[in-house]
N, C-alpha and C positions, 0 to 999 in steps of 0.2 A: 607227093610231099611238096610244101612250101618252102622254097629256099632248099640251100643243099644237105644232103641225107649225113647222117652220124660218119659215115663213112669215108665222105666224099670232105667232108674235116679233117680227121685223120690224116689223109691222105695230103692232102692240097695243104691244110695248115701247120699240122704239126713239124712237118721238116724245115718250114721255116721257123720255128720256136726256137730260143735257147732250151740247153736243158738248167731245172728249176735252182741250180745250187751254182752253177757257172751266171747264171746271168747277177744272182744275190748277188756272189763275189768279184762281178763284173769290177773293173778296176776303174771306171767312170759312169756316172749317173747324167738325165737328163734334165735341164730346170725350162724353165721359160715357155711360151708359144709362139709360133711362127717365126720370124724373121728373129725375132728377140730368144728363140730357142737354144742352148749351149752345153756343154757335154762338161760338168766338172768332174776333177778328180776324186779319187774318194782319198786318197792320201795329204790331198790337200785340204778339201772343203767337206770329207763325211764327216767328219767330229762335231758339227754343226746339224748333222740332220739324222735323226734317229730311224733304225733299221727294221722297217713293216711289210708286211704282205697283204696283196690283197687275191682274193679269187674270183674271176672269171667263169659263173658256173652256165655254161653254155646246156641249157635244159632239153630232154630228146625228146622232147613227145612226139606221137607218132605221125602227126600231121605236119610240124615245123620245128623246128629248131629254135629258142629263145635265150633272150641272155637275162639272169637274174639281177637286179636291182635294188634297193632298199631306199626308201625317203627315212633319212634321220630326223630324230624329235627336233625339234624349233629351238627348243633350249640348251643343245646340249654346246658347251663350247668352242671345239673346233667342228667347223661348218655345220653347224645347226640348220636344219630344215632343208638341207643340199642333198642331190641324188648320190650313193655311192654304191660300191662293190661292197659284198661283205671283207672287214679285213680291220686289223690294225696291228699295232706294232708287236716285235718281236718280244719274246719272254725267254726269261733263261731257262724253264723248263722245257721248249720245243725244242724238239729234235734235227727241225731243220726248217728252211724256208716255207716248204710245202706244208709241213707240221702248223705252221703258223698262220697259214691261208686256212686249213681246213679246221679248226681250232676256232677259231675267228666265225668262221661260218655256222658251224654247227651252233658257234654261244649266240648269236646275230640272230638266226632265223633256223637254226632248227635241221641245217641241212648237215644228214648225215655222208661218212664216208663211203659208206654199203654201194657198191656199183658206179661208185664215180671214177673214170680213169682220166689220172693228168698227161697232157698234152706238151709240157711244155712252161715258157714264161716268157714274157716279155722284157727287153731291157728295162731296168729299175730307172725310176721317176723320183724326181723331189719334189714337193708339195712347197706351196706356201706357209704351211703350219710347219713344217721343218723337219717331213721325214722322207725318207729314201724309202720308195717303196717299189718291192719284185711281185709285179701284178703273174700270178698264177693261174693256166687257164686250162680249164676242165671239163669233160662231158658227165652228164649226170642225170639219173634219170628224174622225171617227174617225183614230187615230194607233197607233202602237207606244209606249209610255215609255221610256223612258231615265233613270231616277233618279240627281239627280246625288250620288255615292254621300259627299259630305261636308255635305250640307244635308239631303236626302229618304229618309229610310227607307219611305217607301209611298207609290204613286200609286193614288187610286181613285176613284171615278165615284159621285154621288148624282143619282138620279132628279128633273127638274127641277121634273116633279108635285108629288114629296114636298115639294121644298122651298118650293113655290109657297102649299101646303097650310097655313092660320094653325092649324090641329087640332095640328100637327108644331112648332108654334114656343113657348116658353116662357121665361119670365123667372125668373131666380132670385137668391134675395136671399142665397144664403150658395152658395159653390161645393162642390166634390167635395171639398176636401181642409179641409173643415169652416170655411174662413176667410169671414168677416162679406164680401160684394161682391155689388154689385147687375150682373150680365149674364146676356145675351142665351143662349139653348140650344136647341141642335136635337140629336135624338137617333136615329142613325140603322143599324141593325144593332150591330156592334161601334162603331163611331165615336161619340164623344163629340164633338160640334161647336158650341163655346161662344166669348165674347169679343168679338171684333173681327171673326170668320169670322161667326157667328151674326148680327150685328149687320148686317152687309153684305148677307148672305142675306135676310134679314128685311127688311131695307130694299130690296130687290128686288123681293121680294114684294108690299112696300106698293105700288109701283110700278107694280107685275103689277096690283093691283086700283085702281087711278088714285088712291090714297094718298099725300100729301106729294109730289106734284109740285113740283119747286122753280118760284117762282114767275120765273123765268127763266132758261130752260135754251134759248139761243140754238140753232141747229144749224149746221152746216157751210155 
């Protein structure tokens, strides 16, 4: 196998995960990158940013291990035509954080629950669009897509090596369309994979090599 085995995750990544309902409730979120990066409170500054999930669906095939992707349509308002995870904000009908990553996914591209086991979450991130999001991360097997044809213009698969790889990850202080901002880049065939995707990835990775483990990531 390319990269490491369903197992060899489990093992090595999950114990550094929060578990999925302690990290939502976490009592500080992450905003900014790099040097400009900052931990606000959620009792001070969440009323300001709305509560989403996103999922992480780490794909098992049998030869490598993949992270799911989606290119959003060009049009749609908040970051049109940007790489993201499937995911958005919370509804008062889910059940729970996890509820609301998997919800998200399956309306997104079609990915069912059937054999997917969660792993885990990431400390929750604030976005520039102004929500607080608890990135969710999952093994899952191999699927069909189903794009859903008013959010997803593309579903596609990055190798979980590449992105594992710090050679593959870069910062940058002015973006593509020449404007002054400090984020996060991964660059990967045609896909441009920058912002708050990059950032998450990267931050997995740190994970992946026992990097910023938070210093209380209770488990289930």
């Amino acid at each position: 196998m390319n990269g490491p085995s369903p197992d060899e995750v489990r093992a090595r990544l999950g114990p550094r995960l929060m578990a999925p309902d302690a990290a939502f409730n976490a009592p500080g979120f992450w905003v900014g990158n790099g040097a400009g990066e900052k931990l606000l409170r959620v009792a001070e500054h969440g009323a300001a940013f709305r509560p989403a999930a996103v999922l992480i669906a780490l794909i098992t095939h049998e030869g490598e291990i993949t992270v799911l992707l989606t290119e959003r349509n060009a049009d749609l308002s908040d970051h049109g035509g940007q790489i993201s995870f499937p995911g958005g904000r919370v509804e008062d009908g889910d059940s729970g954080v996890v509820d609301t990553a998997l919800r998200e996914a399956r309306e997104e591209v079609g990915l069912k629950a059937d054999g997917l086991s969660v792993l885990g979450a990431l400390e929750p991130f604030g976005t520039i669009s102004n929500y607080r999001v608890t990135p969710i991360v999952a093994l899952a097997p191999p699927f069909e897509s189903v794009p859903q044809a008013e959010e997803v213009a593309k579903v596609f698969e990055v190798p979980f090596s590449f992105i594992l790889d710090p050679a593959n990850h870069r910062f940058m202080a002015r973006g593509r369309d020449g404007r002054s901002r400090a984020t996060y880049a991964i660059s990967y065939g045609e896909w441009y994979i920058f912002g708050f995707t990059a950032r998450i990835l990267i931050k997995l990775a740190q994970l992946w090599r026992g990097e910023d483990v938070p210093a209380q990531h209770p488990r289930p």
